[in-house]
Backbone and ligand atoms as CSV (ligand in chain L), in Angstrom:
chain,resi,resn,atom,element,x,y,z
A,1,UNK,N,N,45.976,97.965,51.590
A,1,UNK,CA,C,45.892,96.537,51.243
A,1,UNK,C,C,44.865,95.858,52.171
A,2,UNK,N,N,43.971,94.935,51.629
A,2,UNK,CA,C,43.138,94.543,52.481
A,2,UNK,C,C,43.705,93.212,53.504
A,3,UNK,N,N,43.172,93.301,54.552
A,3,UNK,CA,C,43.617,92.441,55.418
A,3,UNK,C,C,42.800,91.225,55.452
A,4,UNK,N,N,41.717,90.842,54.960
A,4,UNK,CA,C,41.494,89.081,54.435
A,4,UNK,C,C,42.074,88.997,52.628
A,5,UNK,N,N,42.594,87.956,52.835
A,5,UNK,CA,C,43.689,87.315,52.095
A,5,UNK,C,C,42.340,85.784,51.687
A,6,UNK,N,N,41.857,85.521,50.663
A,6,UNK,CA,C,41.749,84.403,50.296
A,6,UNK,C,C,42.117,83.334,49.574
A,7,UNK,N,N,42.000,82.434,49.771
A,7,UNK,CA,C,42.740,81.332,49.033
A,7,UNK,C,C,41.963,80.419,47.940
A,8,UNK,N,N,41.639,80.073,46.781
A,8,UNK,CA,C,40.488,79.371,46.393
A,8,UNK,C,C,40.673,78.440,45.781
A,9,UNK,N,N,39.822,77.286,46.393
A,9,UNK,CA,C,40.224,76.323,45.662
A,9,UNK,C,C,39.986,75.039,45.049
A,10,UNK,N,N,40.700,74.777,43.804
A,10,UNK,CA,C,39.301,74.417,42.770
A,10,UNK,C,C,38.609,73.373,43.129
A,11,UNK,N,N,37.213,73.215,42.616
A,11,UNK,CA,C,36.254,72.133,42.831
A,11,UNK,C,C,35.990,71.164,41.885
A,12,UNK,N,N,35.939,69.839,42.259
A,12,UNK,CA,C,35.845,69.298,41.235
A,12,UNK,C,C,34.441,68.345,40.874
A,13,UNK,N,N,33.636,69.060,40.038
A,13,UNK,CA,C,32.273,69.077,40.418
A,13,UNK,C,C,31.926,68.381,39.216
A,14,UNK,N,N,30.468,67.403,39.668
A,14,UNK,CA,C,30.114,66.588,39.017
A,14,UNK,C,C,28.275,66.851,39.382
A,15,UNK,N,N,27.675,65.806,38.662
A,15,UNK,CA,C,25.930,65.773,38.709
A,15,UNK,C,C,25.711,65.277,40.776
A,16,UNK,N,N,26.772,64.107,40.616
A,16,UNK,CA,C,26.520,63.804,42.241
A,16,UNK,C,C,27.270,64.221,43.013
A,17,UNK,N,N,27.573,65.693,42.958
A,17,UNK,CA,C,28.399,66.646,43.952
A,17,UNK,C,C,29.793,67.288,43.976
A,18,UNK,N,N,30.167,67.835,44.795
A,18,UNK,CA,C,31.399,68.854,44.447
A,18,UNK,C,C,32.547,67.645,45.129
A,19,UNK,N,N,33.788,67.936,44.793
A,19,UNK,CA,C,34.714,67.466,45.672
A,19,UNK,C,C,35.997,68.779,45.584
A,20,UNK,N,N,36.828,68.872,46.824
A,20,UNK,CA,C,38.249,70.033,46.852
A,20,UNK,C,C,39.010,69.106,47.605
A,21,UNK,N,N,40.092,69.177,46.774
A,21,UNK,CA,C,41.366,68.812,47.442
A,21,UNK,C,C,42.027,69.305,47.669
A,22,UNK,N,N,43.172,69.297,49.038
A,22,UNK,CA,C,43.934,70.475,49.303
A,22,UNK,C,C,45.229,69.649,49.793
A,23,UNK,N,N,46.068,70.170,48.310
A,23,UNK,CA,C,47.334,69.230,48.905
A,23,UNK,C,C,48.392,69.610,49.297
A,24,UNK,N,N,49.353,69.705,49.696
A,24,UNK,CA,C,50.512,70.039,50.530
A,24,UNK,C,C,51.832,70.706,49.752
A,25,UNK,N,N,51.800,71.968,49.702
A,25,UNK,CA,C,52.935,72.331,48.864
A,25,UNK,C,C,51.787,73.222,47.518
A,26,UNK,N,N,50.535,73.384,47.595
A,26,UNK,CA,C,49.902,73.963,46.483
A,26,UNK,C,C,49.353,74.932,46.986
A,27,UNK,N,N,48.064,74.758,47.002
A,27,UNK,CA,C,47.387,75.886,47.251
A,27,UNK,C,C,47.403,76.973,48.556
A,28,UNK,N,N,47.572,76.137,49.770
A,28,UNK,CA,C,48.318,76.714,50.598
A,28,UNK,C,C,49.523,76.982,50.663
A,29,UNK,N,N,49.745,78.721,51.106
A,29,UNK,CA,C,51.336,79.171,51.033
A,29,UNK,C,C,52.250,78.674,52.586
A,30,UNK,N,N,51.852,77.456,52.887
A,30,UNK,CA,C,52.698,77.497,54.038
A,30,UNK,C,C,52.210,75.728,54.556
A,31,UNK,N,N,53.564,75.446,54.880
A,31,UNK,CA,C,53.502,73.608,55.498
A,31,UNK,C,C,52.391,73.496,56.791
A,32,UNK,N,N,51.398,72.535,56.007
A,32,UNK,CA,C,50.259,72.674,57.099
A,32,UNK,C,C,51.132,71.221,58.145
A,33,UNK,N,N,50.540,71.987,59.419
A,33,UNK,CA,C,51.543,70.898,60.274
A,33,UNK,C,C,50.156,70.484,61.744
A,34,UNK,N,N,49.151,71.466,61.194
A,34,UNK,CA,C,48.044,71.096,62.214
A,34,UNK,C,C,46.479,71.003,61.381
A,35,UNK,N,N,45.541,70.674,61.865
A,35,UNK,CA,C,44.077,70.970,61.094
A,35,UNK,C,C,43.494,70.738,62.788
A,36,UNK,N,N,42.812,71.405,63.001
A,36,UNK,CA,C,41.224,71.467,64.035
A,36,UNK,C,C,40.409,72.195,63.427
A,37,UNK,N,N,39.221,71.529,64.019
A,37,UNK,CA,C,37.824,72.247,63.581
A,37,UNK,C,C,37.176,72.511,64.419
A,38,UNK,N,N,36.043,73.588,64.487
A,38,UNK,CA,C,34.995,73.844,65.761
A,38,UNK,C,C,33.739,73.488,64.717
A,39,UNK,N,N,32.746,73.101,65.514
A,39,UNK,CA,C,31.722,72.796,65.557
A,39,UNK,C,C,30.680,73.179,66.780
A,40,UNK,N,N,29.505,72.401,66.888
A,40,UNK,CA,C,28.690,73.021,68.200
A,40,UNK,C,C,28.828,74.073,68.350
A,41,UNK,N,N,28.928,75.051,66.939
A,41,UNK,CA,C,29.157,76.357,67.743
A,41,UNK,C,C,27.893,76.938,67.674
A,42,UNK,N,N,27.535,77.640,69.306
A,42,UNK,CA,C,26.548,78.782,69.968
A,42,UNK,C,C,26.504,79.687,68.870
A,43,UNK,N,N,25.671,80.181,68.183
A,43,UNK,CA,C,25.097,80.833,67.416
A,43,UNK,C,C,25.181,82.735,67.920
A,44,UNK,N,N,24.863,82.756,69.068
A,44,UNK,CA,C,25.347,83.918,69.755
A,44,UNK,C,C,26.290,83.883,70.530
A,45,UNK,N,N,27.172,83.150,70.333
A,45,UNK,CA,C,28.735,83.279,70.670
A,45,UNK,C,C,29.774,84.364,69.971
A,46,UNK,N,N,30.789,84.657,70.676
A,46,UNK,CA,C,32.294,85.327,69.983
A,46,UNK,C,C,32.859,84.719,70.257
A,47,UNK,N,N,34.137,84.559,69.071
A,47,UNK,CA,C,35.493,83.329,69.776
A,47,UNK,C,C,36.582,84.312,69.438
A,48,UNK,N,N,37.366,83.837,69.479
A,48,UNK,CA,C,38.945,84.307,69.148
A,48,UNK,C,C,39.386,85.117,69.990
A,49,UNK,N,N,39.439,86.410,70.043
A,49,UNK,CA,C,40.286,87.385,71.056
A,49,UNK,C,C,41.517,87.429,71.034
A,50,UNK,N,N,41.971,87.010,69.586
A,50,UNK,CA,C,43.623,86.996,70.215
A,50,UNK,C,C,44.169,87.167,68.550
A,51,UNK,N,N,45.595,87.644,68.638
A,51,UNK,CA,C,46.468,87.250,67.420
A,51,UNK,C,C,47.486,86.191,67.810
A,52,UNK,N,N,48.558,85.736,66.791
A,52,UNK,CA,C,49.422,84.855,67.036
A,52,UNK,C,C,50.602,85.755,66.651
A,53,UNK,N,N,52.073,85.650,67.222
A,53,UNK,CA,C,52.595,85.968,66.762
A,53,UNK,C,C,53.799,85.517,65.603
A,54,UNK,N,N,53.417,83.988,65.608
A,54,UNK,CA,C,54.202,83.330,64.423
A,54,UNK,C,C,52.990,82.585,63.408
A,55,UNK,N,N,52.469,81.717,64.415
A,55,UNK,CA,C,50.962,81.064,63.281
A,55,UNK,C,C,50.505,81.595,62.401
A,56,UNK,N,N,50.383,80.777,60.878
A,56,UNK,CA,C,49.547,81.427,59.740
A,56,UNK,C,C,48.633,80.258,59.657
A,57,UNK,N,N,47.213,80.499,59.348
A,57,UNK,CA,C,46.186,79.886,59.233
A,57,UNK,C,C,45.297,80.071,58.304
A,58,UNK,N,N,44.585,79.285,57.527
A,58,UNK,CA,C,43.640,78.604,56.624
A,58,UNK,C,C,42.583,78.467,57.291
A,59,UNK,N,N,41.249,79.387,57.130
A,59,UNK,CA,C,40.011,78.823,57.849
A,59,UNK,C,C,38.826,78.735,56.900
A,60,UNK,N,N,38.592,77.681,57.052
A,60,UNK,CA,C,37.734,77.387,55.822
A,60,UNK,C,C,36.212,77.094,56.357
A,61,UNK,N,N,35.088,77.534,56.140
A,61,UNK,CA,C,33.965,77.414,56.487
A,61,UNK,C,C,33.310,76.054,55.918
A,62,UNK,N,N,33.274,74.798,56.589
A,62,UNK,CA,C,32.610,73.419,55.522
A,62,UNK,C,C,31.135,73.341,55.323
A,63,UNK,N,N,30.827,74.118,56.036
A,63,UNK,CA,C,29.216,73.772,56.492
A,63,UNK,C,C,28.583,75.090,57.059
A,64,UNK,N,N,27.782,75.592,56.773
A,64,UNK,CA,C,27.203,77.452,56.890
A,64,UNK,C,C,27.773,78.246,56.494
A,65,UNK,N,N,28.040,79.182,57.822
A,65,UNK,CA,C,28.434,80.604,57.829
A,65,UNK,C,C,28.716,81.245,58.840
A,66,UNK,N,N,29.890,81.848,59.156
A,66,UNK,CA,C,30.380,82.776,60.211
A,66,UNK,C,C,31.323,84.003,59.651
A,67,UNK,N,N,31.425,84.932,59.984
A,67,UNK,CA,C,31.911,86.207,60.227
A,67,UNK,C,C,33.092,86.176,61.181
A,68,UNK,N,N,34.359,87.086,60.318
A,68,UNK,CA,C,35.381,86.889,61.080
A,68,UNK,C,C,35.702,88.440,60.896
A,69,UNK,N,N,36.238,89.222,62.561
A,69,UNK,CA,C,36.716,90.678,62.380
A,69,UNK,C,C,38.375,90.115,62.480
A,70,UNK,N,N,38.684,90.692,61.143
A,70,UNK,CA,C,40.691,90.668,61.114
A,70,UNK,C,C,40.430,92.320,61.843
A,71,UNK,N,N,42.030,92.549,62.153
A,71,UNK,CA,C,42.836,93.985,63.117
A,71,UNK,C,C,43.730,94.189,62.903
A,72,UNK,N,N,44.436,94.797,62.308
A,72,UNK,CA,C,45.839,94.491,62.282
A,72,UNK,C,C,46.300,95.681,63.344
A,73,UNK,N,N,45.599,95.890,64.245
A,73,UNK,CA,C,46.138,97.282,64.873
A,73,UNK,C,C,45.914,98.696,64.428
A,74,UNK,N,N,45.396,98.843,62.743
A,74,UNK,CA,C,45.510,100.267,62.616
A,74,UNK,C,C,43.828,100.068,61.700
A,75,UNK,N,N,43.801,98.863,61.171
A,75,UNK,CA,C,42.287,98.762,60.426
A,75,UNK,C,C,41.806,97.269,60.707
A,76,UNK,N,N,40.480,97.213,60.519
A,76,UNK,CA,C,39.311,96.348,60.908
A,76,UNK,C,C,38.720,95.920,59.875
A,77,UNK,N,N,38.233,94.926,59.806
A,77,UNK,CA,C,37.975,94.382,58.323
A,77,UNK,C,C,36.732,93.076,59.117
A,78,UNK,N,N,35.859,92.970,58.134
A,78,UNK,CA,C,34.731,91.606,58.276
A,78,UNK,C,C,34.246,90.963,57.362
A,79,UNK,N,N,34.665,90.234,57.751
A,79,UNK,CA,C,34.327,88.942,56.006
A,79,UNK,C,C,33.420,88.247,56.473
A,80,UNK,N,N,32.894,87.628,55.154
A,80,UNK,CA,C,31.755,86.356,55.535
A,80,UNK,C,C,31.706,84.793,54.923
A,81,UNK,N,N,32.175,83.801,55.705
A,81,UNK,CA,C,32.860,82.612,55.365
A,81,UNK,C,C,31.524,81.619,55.170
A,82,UNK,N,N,31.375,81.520,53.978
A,82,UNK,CA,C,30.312,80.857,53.815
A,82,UNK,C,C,30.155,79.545,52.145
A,83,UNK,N,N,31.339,79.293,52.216
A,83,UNK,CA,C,32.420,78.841,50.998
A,83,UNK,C,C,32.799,77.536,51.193
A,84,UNK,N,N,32.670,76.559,50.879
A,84,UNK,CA,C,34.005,75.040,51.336
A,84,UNK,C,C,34.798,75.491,50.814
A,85,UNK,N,N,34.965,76.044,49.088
A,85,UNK,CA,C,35.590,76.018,48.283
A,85,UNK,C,C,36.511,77.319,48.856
A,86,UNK,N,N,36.318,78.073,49.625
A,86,UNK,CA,C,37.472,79.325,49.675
A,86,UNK,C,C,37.950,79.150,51.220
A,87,UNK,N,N,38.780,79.776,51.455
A,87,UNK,CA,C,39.593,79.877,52.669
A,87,UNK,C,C,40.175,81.098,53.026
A,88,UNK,N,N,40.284,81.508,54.189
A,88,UNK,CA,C,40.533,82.851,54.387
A,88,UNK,C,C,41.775,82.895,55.301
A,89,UNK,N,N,42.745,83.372,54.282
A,89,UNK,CA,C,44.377,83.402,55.037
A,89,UNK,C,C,44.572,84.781,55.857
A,90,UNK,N,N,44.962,83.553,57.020
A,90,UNK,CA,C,45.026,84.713,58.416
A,90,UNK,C,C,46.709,85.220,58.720
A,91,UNK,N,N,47.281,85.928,58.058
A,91,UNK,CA,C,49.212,85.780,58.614
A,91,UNK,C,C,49.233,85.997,59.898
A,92,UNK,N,N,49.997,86.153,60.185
A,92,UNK,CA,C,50.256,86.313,61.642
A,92,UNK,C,C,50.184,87.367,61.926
A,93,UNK,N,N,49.870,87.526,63.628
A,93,UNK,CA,C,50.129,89.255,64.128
A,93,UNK,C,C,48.775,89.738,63.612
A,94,UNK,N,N,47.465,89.340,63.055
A,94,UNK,CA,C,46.240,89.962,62.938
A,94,UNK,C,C,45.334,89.411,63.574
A,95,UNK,N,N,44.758,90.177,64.921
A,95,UNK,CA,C,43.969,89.668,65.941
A,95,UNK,C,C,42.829,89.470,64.993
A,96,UNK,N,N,41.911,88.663,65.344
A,96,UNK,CA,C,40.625,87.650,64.828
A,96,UNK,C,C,39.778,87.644,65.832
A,97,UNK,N,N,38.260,87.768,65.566
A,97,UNK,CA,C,37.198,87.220,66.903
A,97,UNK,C,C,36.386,86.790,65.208
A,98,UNK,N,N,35.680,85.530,65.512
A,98,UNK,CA,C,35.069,84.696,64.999
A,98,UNK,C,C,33.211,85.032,65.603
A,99,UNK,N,N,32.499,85.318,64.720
A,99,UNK,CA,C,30.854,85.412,65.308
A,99,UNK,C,C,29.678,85.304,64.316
A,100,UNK,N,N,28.445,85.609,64.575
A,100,UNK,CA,C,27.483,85.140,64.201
A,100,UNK,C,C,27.758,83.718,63.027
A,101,UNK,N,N,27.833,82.865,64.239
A,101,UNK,CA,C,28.123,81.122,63.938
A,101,UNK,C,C,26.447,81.016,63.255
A,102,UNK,N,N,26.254,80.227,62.103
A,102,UNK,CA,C,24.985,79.696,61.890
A,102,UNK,C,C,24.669,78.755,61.946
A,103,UNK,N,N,23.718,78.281,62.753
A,103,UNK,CA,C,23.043,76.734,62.826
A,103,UNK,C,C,24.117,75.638,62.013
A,104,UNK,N,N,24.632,74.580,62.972
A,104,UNK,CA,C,25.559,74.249,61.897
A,104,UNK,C,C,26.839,73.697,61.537
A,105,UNK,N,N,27.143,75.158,61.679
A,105,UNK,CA,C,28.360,75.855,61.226
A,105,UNK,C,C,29.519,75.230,61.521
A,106,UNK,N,N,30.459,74.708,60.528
A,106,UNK,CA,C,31.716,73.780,61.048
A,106,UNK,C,C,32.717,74.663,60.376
A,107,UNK,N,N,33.886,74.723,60.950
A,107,UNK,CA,C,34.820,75.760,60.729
A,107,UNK,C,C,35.858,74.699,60.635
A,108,UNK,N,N,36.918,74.456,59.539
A,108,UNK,CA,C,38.040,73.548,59.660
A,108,UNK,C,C,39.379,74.731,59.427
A,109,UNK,N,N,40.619,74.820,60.406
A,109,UNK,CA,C,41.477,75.501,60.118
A,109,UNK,C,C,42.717,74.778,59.973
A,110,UNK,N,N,43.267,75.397,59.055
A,110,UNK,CA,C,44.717,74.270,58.904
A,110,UNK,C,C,45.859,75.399,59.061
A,111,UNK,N,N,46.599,75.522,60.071
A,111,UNK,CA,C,47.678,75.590,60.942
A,111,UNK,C,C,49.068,75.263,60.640
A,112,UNK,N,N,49.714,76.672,60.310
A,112,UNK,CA,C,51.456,76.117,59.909
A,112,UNK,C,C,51.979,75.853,61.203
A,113,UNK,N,N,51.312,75.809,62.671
A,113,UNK,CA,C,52.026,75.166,63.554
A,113,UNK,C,C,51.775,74.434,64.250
A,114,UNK,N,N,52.202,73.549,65.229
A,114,UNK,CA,C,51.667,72.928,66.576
A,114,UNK,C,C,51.262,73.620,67.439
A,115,UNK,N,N,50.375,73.704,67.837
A,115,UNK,CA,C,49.718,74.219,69.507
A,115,UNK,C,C,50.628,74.273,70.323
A,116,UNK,N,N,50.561,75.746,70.261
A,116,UNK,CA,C,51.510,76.583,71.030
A,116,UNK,C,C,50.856,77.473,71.867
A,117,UNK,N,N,50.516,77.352,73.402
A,117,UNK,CA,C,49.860,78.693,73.733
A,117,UNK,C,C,50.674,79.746,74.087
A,118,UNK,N,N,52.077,79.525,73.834
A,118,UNK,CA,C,52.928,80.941,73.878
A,118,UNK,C,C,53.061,81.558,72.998
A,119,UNK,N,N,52.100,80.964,71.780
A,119,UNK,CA,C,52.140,81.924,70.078
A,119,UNK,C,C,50.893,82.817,70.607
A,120,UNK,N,N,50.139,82.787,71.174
A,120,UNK,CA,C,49.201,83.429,71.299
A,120,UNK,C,C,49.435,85.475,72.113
A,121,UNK,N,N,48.750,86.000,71.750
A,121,UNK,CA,C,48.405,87.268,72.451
A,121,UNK,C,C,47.175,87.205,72.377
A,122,UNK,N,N,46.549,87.564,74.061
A,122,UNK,CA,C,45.551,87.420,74.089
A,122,UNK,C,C,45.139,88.803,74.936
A,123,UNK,N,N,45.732,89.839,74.962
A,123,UNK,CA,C,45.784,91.218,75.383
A,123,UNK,C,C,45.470,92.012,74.055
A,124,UNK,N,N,44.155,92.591,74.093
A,124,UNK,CA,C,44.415,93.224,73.121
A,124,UNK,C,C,45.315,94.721,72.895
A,125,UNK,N,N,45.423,95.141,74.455
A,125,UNK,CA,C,46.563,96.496,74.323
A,125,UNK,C,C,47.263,96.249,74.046
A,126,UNK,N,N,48.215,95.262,74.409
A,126,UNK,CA,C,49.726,94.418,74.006
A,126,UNK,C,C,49.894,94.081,72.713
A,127,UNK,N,N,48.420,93.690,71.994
A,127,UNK,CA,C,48.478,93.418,70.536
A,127,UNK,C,C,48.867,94.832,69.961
A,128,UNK,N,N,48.028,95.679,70.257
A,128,UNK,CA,C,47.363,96.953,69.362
A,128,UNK,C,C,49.299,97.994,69.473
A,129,UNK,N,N,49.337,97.967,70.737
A,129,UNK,CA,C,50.843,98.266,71.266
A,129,UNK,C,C,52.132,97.685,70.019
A,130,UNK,N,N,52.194,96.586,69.840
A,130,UNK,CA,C,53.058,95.915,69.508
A,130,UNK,C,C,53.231,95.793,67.935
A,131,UNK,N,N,51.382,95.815,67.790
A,131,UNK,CA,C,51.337,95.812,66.121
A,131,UNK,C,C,51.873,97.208,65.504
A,132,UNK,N,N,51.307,98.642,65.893
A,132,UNK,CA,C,51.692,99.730,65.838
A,132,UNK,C,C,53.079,100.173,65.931
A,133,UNK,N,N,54.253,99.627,66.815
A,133,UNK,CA,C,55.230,100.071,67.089
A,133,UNK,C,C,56.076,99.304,65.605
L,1,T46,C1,C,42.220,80.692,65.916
L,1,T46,C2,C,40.746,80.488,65.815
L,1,T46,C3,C,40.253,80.583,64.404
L,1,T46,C4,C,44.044,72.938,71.783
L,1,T46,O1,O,44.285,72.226,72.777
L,1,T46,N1,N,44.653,72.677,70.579
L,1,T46,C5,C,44.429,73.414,69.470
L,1,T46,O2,O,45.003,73.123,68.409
L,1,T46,C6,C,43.520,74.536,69.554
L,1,T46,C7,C,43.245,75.419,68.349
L,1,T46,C8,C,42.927,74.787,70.769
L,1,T46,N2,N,43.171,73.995,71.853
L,1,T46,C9,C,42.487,74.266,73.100
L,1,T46,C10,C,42.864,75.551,73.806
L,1,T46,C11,C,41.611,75.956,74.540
L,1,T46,O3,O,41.558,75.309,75.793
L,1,T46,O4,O,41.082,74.376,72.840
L,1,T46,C12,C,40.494,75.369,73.681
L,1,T46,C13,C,39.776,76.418,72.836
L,1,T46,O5,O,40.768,77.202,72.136
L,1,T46,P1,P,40.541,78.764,71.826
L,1,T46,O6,O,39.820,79.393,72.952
L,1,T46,O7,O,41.871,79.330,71.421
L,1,T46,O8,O,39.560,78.682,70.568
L,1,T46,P2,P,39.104,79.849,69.597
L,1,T46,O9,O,37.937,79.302,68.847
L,1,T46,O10,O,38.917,81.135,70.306
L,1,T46,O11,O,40.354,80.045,68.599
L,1,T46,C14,C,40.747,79.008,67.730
L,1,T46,C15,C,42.283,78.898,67.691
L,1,T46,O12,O,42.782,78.726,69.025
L,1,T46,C16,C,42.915,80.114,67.103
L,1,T46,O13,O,44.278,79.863,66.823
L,1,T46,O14,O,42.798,81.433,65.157
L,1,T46,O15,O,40.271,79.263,66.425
């Protein structure tokens, strides 16, 4: 089974531009209870390094393009987020690093939880350990 999961969702498009709405209880499988976005992102940067072990997340690319490696511990997977209209569902427990950001590039994620830094693993032996067992 592949480990990016997308979500898509519809546009509602006209001569003077697209519009997506994303409402609560639809298209996303889970109560969004957070949204942040990165921006300014370094172009030769890596982000992420970590899985969660309860957080499920929605990351939706608004503006360019970035590359995300999912893990689930036993396979590796790389997608390319370059979509308003799609979103790439992250479940939990699948470590993520986020890279080649393009000129740009705004990333909006919507979050079934509050900022928690004790949801986080940021070991990847402890991940790889934990996911496996
Ligand atoms: C993820 C990827 C896609 C907060 O204070 N509140 C927040 O809601 C978030 C997400 C972060 N922060 C703070 C924690 C750090 O001091 O912002 C700083 C940067 O966070 P982090 O290094 O975790 O950023 P990324 O880009 O590596 O990861 C983020 C999310 O943390 C993570 O859940 O899946 O984006």
């Amino acid at each position: 089974m592949p480990l990016a999961e997308w979500v898509d969702f519809p546009e509602h498009c006209a001569d003077s531009g697209r519009l997506v709405a994303i409402e609560a209880g639809t298209s996303v499988p889970f109560e969004i209870r957070r949204v942040y976005y990165l921006y300014g992102l370094d172009t030769t940067s890596r982000r992420g390094f970590h899985a969660h072990k309860k957080l499920q997340q929605v990351a939706i690319c608004l503006h360019g393009s970035c590359r995300f490696l999912l893990d689930d511990g036993h396979t590796k997977e790389e997608v390319l987020l370059d979509q308003p209209n799609r979103g790439l569902l992250i479940r939990s427990f699948l470590w993520r690093e986020m890279f080649e950001f393009s000129e740009g590039c705004v990333l909006v994620v919507l979050a079934s939880e509050l900022y928690d830094e004790g949801d986080y693993v940021r070991d990847y032996k402890e991940f790889a350990s934990a996911a496996r067992a």
